[in-house]
LOVODO-216959 format. One line per field, with one value per atom (N, C-alpha, C, CB): residue number from 1; residue in one letter; x, z, y; atom name. Coordinates in steps of 0.05 Angstrom, whole numbers, plus 5000, padded with zeros to 4 digits. Glycine has a CB too. Layout:
BEGIN
num	[NUM / ...] .
residuo	[a / ...] .
xx	[X / ...] .
zz	[Z / ...] .
yy	[Y / ...] .
atomo	[CA / ...] .
//
This chain:
BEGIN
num	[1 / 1 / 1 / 1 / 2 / 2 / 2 / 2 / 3 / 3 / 3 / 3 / 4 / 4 / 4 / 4 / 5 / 5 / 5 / 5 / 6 / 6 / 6 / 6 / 7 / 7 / 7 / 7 / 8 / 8 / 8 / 8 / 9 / 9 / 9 / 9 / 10 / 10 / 10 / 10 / 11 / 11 / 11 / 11 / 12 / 12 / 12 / 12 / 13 / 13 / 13 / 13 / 14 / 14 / 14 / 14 / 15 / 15 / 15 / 15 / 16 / 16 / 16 / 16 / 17 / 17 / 17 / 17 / 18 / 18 / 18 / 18 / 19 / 19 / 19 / 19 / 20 / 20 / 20 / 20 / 21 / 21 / 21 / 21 / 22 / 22 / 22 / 22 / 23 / 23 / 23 / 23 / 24 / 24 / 24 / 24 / 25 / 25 / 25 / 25 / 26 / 26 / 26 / 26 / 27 / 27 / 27 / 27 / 28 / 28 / 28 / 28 / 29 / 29 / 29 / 29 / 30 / 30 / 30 / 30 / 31 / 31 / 31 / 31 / 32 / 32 / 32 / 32 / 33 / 33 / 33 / 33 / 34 / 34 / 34 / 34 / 35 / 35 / 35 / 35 / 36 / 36 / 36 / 36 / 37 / 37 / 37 / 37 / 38 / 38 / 38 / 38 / 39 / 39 / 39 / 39 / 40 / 40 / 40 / 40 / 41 / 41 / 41 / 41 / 42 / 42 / 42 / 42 / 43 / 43 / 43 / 43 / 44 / 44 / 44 / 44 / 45 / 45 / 45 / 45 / 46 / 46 / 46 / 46 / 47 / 47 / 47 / 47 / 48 / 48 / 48 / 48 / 49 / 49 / 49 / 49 / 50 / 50 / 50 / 50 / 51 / 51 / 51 / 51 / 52 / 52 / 52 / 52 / 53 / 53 / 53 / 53 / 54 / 54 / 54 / 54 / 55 / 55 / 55 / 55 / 56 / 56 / 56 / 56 / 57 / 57 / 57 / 57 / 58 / 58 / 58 / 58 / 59 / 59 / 59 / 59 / 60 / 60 / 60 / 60 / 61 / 61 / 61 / 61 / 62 / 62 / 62 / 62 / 63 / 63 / 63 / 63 / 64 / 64 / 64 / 64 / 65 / 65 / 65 / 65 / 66 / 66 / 66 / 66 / 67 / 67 / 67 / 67 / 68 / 68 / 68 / 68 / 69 / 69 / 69 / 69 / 70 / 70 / 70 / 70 / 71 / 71 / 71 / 71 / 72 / 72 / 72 / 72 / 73 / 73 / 73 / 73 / 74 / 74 / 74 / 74 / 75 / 75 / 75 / 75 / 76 / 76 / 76 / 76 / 77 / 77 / 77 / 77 / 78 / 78 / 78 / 78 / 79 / 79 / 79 / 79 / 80 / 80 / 80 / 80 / 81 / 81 / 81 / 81 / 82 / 82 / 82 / 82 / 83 / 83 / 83 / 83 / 84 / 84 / 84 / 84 / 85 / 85 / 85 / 85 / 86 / 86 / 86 / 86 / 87 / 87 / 87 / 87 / 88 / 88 / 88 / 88 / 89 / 89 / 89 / 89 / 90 / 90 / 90 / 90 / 91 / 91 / 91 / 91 / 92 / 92 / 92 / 92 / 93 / 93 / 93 / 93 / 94 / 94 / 94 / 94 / 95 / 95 / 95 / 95 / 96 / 96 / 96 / 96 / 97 / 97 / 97 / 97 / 98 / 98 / 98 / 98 / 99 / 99 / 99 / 99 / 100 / 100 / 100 / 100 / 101 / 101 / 101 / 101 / 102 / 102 / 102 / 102 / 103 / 103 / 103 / 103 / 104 / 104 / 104 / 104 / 105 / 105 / 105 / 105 / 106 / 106 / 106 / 106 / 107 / 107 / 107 / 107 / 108 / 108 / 108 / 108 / 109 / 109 / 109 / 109 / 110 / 110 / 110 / 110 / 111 / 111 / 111 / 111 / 112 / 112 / 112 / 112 / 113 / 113 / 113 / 113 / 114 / 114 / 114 / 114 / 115 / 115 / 115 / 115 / 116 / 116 / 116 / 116 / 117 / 117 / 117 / 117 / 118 / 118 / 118 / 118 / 119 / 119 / 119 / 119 / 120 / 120 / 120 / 120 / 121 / 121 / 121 / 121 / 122 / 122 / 122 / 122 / 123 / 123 / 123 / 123 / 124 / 124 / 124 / 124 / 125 / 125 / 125 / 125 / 126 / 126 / 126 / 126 / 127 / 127 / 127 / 127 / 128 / 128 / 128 / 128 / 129 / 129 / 129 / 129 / 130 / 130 / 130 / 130 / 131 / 131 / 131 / 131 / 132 / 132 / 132 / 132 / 133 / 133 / 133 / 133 / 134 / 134 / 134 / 134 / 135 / 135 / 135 / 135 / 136 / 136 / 136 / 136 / 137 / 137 / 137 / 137 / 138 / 138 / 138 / 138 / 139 / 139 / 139 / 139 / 140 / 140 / 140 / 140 / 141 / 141 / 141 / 141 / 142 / 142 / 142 / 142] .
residuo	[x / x / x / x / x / x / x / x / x / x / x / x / x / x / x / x / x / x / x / x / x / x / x / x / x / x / x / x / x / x / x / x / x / x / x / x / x / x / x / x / x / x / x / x / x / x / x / x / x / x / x / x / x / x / x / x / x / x / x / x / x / x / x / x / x / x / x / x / x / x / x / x / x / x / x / x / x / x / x / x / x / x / x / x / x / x / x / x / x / x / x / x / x / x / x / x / x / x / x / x / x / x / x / x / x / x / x / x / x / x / x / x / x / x / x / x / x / x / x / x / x / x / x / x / x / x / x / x / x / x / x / x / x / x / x / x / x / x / x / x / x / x / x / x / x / x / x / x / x / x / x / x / x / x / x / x / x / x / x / x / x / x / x / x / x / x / x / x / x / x / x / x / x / x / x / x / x / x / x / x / x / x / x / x / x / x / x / x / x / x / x / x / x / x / x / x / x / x / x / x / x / x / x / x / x / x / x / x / x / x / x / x / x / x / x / x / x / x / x / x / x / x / x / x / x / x / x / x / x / x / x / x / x / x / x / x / x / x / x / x / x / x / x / x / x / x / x / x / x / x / x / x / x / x / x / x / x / x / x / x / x / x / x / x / x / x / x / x / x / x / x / x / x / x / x / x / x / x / x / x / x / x / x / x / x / x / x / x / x / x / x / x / x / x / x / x / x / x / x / x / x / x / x / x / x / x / x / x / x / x / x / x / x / x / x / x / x / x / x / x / x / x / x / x / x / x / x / x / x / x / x / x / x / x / x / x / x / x / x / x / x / x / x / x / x / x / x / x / x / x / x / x / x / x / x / x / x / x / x / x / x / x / x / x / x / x / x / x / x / x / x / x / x / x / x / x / x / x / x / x / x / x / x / x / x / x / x / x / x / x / x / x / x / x / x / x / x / x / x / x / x / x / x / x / x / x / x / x / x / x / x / x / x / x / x / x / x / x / x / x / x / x / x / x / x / x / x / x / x / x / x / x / x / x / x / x / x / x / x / x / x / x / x / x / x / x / x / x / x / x / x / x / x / x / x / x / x / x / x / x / x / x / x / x / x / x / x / x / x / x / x / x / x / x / x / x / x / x / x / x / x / x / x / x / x / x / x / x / x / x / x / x / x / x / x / x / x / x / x / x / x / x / x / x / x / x / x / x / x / x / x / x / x / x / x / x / x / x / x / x / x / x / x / x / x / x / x / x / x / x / x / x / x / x / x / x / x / x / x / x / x / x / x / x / x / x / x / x / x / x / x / x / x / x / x / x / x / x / x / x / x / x / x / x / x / x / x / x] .
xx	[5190 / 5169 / 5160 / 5178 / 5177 / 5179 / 5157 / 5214 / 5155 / 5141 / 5120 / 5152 / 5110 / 5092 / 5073 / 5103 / 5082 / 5068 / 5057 / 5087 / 5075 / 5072 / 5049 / 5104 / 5050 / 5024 / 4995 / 5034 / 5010 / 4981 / 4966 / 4981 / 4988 / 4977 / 4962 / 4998 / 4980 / 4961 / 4940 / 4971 / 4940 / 4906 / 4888 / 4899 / 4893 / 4883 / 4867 / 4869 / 4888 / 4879 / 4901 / 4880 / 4892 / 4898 / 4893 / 4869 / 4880 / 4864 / 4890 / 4826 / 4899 / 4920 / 4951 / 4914 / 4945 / 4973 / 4977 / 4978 / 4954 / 4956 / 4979 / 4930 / 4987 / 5005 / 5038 / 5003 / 5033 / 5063 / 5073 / 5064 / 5054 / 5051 / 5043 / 5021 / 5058 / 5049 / 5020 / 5057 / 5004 / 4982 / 4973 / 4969 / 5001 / 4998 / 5000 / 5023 / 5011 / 5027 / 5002 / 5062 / 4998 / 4960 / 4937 / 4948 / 4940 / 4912 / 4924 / 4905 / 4946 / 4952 / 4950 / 4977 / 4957 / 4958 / 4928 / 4977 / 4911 / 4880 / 4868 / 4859 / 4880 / 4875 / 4883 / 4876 / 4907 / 4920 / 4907 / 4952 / 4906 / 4909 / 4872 / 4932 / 4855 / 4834 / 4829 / 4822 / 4848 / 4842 / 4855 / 4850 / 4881 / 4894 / 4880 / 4907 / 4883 / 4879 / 4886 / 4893 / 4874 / 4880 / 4911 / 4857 / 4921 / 4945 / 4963 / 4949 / 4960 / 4986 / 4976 / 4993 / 4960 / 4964 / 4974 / 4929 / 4967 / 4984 / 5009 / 4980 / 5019 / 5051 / 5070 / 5056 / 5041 / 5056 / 5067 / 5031 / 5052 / 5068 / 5095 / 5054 / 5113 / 5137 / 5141 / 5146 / 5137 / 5148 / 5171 / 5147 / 5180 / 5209 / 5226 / 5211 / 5218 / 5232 / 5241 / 5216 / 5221 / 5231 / 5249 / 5208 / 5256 / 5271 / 5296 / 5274 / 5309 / 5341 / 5352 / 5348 / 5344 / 5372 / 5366 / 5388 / 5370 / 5371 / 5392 / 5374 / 5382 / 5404 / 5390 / 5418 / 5410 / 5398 / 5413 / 5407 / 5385 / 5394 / 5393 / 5370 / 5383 / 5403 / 5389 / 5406 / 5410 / 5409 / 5413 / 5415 / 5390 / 5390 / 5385 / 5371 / 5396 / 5400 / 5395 / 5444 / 5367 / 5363 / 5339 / 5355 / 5347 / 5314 / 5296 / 5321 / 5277 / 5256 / 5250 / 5236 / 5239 / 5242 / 5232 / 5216 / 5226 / 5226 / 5245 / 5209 / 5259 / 5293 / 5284 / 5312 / 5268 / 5264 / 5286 / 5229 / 5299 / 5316 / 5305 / 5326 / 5308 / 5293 / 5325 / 5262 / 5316 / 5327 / 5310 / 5346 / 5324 / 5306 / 5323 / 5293 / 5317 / 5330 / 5316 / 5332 / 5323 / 5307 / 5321 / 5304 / 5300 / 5310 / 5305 / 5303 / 5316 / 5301 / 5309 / 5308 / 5289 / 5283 / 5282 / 5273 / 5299 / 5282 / 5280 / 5296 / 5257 / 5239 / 5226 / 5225 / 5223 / 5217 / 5177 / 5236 / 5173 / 5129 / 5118 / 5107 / 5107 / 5097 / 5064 / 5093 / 5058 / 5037 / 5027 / 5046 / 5013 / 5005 / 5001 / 4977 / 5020 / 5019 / 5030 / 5049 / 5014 / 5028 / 5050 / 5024 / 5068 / 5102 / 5109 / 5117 / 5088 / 5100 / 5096 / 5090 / 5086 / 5096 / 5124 / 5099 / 5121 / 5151 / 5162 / 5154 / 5178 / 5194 / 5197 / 5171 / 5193 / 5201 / 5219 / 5191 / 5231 / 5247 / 5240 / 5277 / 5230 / 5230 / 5257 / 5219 / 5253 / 5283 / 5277 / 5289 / 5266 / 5261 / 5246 / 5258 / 5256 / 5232 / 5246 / 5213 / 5232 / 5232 / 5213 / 5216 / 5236 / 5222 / 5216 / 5251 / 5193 / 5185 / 5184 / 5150 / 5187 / 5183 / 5189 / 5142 / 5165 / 5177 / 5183 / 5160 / 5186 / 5194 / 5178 / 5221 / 5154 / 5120 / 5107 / 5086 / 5116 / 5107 / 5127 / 5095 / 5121 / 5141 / 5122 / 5155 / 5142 / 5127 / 5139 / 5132 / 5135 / 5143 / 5152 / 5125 / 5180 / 5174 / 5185 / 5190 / 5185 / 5190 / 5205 / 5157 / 5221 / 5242 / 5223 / 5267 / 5216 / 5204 / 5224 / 5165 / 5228 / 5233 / 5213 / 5254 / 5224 / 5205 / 5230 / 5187 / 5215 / 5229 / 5210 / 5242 / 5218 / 5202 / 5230 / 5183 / 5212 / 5228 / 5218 / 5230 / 5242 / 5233 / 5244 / 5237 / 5228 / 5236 / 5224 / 5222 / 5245 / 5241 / 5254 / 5241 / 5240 / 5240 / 5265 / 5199 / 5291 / 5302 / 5309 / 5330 / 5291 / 5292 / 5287 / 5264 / 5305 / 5295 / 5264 / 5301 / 5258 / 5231 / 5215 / 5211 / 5219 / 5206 / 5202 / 5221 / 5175 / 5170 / 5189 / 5142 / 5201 / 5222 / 5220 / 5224 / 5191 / 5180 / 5189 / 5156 / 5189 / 5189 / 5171 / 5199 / 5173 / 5145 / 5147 / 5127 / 5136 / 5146 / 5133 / 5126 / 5151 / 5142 / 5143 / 5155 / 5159 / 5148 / 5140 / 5161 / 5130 / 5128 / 5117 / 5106 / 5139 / 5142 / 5154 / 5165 / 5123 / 5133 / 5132 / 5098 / 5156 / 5152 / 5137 / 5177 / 5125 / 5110 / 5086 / 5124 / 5078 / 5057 / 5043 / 5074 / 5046 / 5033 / 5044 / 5028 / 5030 / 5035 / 5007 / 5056] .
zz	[8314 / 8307 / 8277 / 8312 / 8264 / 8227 / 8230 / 8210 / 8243 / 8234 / 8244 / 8241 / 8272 / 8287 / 8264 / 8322 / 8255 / 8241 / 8217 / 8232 / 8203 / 8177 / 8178 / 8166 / 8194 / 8192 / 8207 / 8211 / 8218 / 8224 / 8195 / 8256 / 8184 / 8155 / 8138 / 8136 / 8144 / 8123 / 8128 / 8118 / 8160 / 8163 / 8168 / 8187 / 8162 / 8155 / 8190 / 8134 / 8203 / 8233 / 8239 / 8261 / 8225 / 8220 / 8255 / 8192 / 8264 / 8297 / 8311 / 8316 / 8309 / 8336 / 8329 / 8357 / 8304 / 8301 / 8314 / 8266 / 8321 / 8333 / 8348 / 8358 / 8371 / 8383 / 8367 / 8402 / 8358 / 8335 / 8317 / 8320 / 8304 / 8267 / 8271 / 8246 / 8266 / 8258 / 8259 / 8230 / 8262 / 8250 / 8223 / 8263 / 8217 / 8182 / 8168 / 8169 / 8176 / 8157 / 8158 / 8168 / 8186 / 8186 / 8171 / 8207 / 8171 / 8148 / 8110 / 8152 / 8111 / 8091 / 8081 / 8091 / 8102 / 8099 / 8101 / 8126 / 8115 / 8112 / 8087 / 8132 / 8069 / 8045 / 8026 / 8039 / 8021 / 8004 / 8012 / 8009 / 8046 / 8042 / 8043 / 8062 / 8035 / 8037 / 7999 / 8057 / 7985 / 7963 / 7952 / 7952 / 7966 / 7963 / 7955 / 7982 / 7935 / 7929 / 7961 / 7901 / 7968 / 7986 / 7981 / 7987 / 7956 / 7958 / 7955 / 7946 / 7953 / 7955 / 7989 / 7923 / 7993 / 8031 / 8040 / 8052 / 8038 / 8045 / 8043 / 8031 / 8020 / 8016 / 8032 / 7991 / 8054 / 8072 / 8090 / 8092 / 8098 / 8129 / 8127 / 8136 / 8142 / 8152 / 8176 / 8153 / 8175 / 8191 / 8207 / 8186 / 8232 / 8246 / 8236 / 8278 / 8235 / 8220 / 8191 / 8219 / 8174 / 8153 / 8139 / 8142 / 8153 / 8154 / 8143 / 8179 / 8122 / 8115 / 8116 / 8089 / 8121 / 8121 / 8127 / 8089 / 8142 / 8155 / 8144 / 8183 / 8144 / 8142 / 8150 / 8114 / 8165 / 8162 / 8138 / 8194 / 8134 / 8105 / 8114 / 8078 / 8126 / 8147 / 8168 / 8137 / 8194 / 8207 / 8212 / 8214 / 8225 / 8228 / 8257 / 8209 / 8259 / 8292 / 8281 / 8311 / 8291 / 8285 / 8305 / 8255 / 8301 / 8326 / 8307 / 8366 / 8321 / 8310 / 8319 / 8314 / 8300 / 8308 / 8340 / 8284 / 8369 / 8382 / 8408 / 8377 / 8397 / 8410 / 8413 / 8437 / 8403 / 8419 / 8399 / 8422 / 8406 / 8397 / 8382 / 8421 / 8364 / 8348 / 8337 / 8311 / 8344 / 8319 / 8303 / 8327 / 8276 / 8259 / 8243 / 8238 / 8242 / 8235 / 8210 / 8254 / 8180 / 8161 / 8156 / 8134 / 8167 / 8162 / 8139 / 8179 / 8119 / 8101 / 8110 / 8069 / 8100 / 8097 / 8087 / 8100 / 8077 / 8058 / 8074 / 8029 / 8066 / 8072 / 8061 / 8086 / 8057 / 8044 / 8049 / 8069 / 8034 / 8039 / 8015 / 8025 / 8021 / 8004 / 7989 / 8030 / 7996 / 7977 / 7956 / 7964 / 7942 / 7914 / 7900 / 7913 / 7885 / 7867 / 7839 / 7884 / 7819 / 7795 / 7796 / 7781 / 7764 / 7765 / 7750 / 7740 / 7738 / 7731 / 7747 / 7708 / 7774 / 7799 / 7796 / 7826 / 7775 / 7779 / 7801 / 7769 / 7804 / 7832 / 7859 / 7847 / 7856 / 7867 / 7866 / 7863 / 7873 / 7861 / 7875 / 7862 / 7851 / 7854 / 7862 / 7831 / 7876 / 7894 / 7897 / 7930 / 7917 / 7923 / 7916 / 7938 / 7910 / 7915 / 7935 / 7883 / 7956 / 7980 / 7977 / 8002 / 7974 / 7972 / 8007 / 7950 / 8012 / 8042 / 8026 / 8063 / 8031 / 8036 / 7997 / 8054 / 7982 / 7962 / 7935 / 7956 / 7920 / 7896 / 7880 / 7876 / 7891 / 7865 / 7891 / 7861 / 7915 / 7933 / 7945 / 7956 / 7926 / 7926 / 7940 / 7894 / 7953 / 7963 / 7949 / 7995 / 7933 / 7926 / 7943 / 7915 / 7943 / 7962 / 7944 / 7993 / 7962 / 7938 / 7963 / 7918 / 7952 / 7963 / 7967 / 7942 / 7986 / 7976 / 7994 / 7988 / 7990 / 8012 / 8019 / 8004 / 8041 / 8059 / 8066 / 8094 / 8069 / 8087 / 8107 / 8072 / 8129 / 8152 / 8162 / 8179 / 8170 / 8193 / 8214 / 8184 / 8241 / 8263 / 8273 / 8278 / 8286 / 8300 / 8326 / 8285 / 8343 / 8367 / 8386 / 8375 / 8401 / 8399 / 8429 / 8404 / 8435 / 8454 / 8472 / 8442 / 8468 / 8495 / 8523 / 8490 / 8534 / 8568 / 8576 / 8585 / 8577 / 8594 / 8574 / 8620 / 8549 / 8527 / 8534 / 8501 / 8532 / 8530 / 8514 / 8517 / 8518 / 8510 / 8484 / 8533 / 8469 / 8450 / 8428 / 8447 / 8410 / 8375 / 8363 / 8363 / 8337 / 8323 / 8291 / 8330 / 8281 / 8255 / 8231 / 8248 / 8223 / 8212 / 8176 / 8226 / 8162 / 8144 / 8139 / 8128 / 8121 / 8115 / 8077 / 8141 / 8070 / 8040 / 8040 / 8026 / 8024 / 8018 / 7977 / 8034 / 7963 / 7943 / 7927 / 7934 / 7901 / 7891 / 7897 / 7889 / 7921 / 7934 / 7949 / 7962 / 7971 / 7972 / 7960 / 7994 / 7933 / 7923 / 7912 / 7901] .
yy	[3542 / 3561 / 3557 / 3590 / 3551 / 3545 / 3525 / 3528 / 3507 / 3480 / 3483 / 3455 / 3500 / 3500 / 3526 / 3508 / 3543 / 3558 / 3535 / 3585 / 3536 / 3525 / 3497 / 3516 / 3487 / 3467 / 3482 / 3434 / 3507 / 3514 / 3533 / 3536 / 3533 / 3551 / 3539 / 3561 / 3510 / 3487 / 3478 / 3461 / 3472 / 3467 / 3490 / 3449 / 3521 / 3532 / 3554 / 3512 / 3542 / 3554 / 3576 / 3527 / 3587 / 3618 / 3637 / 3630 / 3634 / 3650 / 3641 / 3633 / 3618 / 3618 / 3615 / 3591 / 3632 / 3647 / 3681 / 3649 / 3683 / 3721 / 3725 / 3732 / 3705 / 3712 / 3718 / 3693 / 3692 / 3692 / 3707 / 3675 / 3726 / 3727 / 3757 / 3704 / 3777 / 3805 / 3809 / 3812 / 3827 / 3825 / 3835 / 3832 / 3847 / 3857 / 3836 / 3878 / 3813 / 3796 / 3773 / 3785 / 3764 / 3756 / 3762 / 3765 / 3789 / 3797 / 3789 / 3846 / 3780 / 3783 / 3749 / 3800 / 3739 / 3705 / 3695 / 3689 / 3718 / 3705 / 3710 / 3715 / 3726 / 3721 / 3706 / 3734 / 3703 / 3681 / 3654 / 3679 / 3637 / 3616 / 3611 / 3603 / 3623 / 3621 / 3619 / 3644 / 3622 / 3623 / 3596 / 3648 / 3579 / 3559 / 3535 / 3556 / 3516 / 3501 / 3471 / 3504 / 3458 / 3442 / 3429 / 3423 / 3420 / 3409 / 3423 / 3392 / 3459 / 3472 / 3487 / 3499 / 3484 / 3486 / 3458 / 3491 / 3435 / 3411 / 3415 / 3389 / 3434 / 3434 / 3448 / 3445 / 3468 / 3497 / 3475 / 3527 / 3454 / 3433 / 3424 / 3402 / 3437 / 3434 / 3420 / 3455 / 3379 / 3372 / 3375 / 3360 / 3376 / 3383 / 3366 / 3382 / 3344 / 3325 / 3332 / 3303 / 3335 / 3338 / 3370 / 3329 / 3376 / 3399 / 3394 / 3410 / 3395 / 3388 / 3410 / 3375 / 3435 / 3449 / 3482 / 3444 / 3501 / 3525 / 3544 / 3520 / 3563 / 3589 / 3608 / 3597 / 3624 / 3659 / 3674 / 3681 / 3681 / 3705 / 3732 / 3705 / 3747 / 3773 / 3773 / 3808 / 3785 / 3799 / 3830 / 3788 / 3839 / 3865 / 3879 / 3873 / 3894 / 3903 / 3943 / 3890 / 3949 / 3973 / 3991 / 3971 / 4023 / 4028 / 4046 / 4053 / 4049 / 4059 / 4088 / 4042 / 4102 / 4138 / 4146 / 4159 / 4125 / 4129 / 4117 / 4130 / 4110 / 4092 / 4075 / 4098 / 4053 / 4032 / 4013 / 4022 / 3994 / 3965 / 3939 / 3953 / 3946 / 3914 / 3905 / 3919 / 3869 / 3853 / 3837 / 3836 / 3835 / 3821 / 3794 / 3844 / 3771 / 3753 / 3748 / 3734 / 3740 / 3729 / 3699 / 3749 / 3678 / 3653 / 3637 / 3639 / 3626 / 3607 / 3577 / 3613 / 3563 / 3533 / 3518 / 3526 / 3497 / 3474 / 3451 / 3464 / 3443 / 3415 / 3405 / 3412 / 3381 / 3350 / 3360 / 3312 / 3343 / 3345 / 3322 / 3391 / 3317 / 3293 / 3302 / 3262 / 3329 / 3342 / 3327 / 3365 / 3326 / 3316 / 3342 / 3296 / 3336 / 3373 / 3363 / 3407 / 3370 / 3370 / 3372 / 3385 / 3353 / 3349 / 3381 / 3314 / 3395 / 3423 / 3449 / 3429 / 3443 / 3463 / 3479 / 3445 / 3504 / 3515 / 3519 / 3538 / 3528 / 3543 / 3519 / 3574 / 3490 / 3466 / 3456 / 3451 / 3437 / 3417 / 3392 / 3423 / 3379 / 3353 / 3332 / 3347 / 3321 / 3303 / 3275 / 3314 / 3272 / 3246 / 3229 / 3243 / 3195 / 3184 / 3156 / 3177 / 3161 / 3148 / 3111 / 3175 / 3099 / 3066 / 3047 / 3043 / 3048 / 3034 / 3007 / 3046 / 2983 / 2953 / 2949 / 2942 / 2938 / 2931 / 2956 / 2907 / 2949 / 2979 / 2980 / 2979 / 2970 / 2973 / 2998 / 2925 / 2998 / 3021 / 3047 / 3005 / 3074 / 3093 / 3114 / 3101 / 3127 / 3157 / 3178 / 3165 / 3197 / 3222 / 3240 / 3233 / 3252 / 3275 / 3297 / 3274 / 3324 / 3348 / 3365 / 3367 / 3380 / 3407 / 3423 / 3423 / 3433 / 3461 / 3486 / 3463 / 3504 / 3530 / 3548 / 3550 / 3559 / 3579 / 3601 / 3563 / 3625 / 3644 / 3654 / 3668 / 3656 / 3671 / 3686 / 3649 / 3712 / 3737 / 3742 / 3765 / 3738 / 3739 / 3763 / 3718 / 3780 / 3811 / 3804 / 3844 / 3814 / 3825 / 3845 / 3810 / 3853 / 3883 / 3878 / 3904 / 3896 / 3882 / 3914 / 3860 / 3930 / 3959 / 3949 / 3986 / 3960 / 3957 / 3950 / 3988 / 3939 / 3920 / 3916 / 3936 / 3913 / 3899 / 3871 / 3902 / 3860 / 3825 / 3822 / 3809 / 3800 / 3778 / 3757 / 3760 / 3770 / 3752 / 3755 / 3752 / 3740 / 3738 / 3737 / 3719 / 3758 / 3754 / 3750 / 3781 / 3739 / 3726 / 3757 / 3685 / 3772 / 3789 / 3788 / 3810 / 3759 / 3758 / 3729 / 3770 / 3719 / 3695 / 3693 / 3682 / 3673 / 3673 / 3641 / 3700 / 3630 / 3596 / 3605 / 3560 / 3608 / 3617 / 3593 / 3628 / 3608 / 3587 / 3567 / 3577 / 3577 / 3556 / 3588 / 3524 / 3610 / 3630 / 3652 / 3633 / 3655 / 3681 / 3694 / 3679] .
atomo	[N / CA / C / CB / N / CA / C / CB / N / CA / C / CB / N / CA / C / CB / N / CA / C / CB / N / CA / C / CB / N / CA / C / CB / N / CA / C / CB / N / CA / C / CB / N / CA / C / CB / N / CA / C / CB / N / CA / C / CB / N / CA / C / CB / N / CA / C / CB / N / CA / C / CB / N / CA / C / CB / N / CA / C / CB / N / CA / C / CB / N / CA / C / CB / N / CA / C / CB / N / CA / C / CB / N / CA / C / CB / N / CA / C / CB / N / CA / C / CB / N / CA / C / CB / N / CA / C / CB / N / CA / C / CB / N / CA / C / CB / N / CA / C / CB / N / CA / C / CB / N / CA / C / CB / N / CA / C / CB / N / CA / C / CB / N / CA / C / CB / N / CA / C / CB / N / CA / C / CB / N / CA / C / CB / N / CA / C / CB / N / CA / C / CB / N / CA / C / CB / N / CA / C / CB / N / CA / C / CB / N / CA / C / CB / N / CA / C / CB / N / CA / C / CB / N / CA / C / CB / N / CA / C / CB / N / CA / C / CB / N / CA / C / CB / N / CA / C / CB / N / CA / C / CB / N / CA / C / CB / N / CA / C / CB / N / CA / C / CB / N / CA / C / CB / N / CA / C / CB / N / CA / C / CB / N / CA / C / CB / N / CA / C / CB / N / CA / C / CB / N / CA / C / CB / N / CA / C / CB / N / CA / C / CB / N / CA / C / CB / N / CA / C / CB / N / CA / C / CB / N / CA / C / CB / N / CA / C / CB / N / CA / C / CB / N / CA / C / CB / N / CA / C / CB / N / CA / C / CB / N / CA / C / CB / N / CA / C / CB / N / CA / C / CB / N / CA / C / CB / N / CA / C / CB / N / CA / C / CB / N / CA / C / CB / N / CA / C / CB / N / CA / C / CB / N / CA / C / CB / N / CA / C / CB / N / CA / C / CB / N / CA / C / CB / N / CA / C / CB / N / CA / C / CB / N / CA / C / CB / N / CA / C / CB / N / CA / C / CB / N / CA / C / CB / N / CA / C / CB / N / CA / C / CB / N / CA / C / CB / N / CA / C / CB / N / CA / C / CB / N / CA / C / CB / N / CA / C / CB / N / CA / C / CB / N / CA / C / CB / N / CA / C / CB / N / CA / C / CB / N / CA / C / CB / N / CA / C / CB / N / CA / C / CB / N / CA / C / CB / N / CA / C / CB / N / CA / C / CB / N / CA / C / CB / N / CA / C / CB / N / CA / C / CB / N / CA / C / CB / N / CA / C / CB / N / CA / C / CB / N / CA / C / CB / N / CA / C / CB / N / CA / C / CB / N / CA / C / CB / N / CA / C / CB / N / CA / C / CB / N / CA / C / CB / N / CA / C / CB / N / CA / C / CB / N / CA / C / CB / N / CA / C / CB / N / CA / C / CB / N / CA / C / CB / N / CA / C / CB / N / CA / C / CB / N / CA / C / CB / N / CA / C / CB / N / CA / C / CB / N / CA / C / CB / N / CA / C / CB / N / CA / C / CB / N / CA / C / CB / N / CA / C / CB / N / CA / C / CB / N / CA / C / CB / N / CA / C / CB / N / CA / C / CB / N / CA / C / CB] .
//
């Protein structure tokens, strides 16, 4: 879901995230990434591949003033992106540089993290779905 969002953020196809994405957190992302510079939206794409490393940062199991059952997972991410972004992009870390065939041809890559939060609601005959209720690529949507 991380990667399927995140490149839809970058190319900017915002509409067929409705199903996925809060709609609070939607109205909030159609503002930011409409203001994004093209190579810090290039930077939102989170190949599956390029994913090095997962954690959950909490879980929460709680109801709401009408008994209904939510859980909420907050995941963060780092992954590799080959963006073209200035070398003084705070809140990055610069890592790699990836050599294909000879060493006069380098690719740059960069760390970035993400957090997204997934809730779903788990009361007797609730859809079975997840919905990404936050999303924070620091330093790139703020």
């Amino acid at each position: 879901a991380f990667s399927v969002v995140s490149k839809l953020l970058s190319q900017h196809k915002l509409d067929l995230l409705d199903e996925l994405v809060s709609a609070e957190v939607l109205q909030v992302l159609k503002e930011k990434i409409s203001l994004l510079p093209d190579n810090h939206r290039d930077a939102l794409a989170a190949d599956i591949d390029a994913i090095m490393y997962t954690t959950e940062g909490d879980v929460r199991i709680y109801y709401d003033d009408d008994g209904r059952k939510f859980v909420s997972i907050l995941m963060r991410f780092w992954y590799l992106n080959g963006a073209s972004l200035p070398d003084e992009v705070p809140g990055e870390t610069k890592v790699f540089q990836i050599v294909f065939g000879d060493e006069s041809t380098k690719e740059k890559r960069r760390l970035f993290t993400a957090n997204y939060e997934f809730q779903r609601e788990f009361t007797e005959g609730a859809k079975p779905d997840w919905t990404i209720t936050r999303i924070e690529h620091p330093r790139l949507l703020e």
